[in-house]
C-alpha positions in Angstrom: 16.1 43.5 66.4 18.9 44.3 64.3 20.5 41.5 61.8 24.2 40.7 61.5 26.2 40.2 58.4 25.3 36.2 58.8 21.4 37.1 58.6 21.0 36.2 63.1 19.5 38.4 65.1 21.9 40.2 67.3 21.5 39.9 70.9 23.7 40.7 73.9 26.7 38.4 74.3 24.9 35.7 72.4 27.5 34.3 69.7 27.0 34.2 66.0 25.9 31.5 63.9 29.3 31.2 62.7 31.2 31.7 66.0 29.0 29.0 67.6 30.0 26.4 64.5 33.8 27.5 64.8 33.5 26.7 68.7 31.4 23.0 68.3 34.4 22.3 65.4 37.1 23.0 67.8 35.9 21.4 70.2 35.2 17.7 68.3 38.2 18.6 66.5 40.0 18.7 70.0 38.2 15.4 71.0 39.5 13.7 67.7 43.1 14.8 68.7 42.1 13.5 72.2 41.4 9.9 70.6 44.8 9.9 69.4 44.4 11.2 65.3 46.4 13.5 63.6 44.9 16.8 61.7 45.5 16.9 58.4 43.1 19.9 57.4 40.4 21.8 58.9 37.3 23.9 57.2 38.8 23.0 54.0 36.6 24.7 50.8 35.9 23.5 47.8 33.9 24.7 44.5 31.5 21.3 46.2 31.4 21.5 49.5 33.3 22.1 52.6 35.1 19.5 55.2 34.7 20.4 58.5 37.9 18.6 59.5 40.4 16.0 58.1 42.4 13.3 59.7 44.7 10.6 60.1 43.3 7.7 61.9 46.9 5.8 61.9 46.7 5.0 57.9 43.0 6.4 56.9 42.2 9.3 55.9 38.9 10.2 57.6 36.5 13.1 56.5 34.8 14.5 59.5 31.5 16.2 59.0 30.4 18.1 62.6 26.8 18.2 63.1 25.2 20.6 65.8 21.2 20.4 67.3 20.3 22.0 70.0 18.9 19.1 71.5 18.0 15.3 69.6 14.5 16.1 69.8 14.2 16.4 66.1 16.7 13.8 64.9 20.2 13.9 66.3 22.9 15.6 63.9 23.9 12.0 62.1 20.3 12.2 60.4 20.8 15.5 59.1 23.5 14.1 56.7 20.8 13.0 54.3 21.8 11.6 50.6 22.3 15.3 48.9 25.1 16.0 52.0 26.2 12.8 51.5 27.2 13.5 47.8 28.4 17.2 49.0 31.2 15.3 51.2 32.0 12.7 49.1 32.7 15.3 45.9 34.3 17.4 48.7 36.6 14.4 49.5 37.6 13.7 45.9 38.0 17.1 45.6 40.5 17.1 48.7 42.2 14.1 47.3 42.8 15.7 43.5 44.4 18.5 45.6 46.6 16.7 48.0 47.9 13.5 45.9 50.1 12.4 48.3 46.8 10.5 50.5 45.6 9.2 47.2 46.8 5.8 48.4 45.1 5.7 51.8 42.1 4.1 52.6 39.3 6.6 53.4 36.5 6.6 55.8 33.6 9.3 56.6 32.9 9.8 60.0 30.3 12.2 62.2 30.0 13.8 65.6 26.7 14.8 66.4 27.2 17.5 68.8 24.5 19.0 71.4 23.4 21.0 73.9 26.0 24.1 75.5 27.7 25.3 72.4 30.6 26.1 74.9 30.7 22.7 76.5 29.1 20.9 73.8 28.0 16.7 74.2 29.7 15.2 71.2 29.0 11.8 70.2 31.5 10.2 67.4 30.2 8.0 64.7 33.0 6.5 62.9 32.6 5.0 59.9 28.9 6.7 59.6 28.4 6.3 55.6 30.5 4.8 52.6 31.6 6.2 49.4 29.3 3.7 47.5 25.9 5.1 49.7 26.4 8.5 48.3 
């Protein structure tokens, strides 16, 4: 079978890699905005890393890394975001911060969703507050 550009097999109306990621961002992105925070940023790149999304959670800044699995089977997506992502997001965050110095006085906080299942219609499960600064 014939590979794309993103190194996944091609198949008929199946969605790329990256398409699927863009559509599970949008949607917890949607579900944040739902929940009443603000965007500040989203897929924002860095020489470190990348944030998924950034937002305002009335005064804190909160870095939102987006986590897919197909199903929980294997560990849901919080688990994935072992120490070395951990250190990723955080120099990804300082990164962000250097960059915009106007949030340099708000308090920060890293948050998760685990998403799952339909990529469409995806479950999304928010974990706010799902590692600290000091457990990178």
């Amino acid at each position: 079978m014939p590979r794309a550009a993103d190194g996944n097999a091609r198949s008929t109306g199946a969605p790329s890699r990256r398409a699927r990621g863009a559509a599970i961002e949008a949607a917890a992105r949607r579900h944040l905005l739902g929940a009443g925070l603000r965007e500040v940023a989203a897929n924002a790149h860095y020489r470190c890393g990348e944030l998924d999304a950034v937002m305002l959670d009335g005064a804190v800044l909160v870095f939102v890394e987006v986590r897919y699995r197909r199903d929980a089977r294997y560990g849901g997506g919080a688990a994935s975001v072992d120490l070395r992502k951990r250190r990723k997001l955080l120099l990804a965050a300082q990164s962000f911060l250097l960059a915009h110095p106007g949030y340099a006085e708000h308090a920060c906080r890293f948050d998760v969703i685990e998403a799952q299942g339909d990529p469409a219609e995806p479950q999304l499960r928010w974990l706010r507050d799902a590692f600290r600064a000091d457990d990178a």
